[in-house]
N, C-alpha and C positions, 0 to 999 in steps of 0.2 A: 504494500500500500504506500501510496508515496504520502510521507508523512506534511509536505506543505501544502497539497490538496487538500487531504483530509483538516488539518488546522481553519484552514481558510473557511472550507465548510461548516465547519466549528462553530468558527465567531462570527459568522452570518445568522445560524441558525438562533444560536445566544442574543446576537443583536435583536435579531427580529421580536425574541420572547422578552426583552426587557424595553425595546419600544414603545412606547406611549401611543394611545391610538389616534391621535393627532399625525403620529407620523405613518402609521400602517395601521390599518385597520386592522382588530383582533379576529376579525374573519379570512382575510388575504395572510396574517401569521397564520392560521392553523392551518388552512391550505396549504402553504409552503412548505408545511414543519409535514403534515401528513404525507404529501409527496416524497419528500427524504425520506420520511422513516419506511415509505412501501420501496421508493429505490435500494436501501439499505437495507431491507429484508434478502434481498439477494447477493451479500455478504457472505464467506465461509465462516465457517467456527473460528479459523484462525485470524481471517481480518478483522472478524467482529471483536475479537479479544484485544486483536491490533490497537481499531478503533475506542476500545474504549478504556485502555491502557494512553492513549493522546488526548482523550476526554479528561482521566484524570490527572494526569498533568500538569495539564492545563487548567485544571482546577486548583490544584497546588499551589501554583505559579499566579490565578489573580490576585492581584492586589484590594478589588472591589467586592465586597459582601455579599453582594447582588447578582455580580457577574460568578462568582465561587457559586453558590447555592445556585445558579440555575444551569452550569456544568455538572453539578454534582446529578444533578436532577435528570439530564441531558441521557443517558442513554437508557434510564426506562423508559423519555415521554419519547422516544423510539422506537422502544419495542426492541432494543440491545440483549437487553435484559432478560427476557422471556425465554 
């Protein structure tokens, strides 16, 4: 998995969940978030571990409260998890 797609994808997906709906409407975020998560259903075992081994990392690594807890969150509202 190349790990600076997958980041990018990351904090797109992050951004959109902590957006305000002034900027995205919370119906155009869940659309976009449900689309990932059915693209990323077709993940292996391995990239999905990949993935969310760069999820928590990443999580690790914010510095914002908000942005941390909605990484942490990030790959059950996925379906990672399951």
């Amino acid at each position: 998995m190349n790990a600076i797609i997958a980041r990018t994808l990351i904090e797109l997906l992050v951004s959109l969940e902590l957006s305000d709906e002034e900027s995205v409407s919370v119906e155009a975020s869940a659309v976009l978030a449900e689309d990932a998560a059915t693209s990323l259903g077709a993940l292996s075992d391995t990239e999905r571990a990949e993935l969310i081994s760069i999820i928590t990392q990443m999580g690790e690594e914010a510095g914002d409260k908000d942005r941390r807890q909605a990484l942490q969150d990030l790959p059950e509202g996925l379906g990672l998890t399951e």
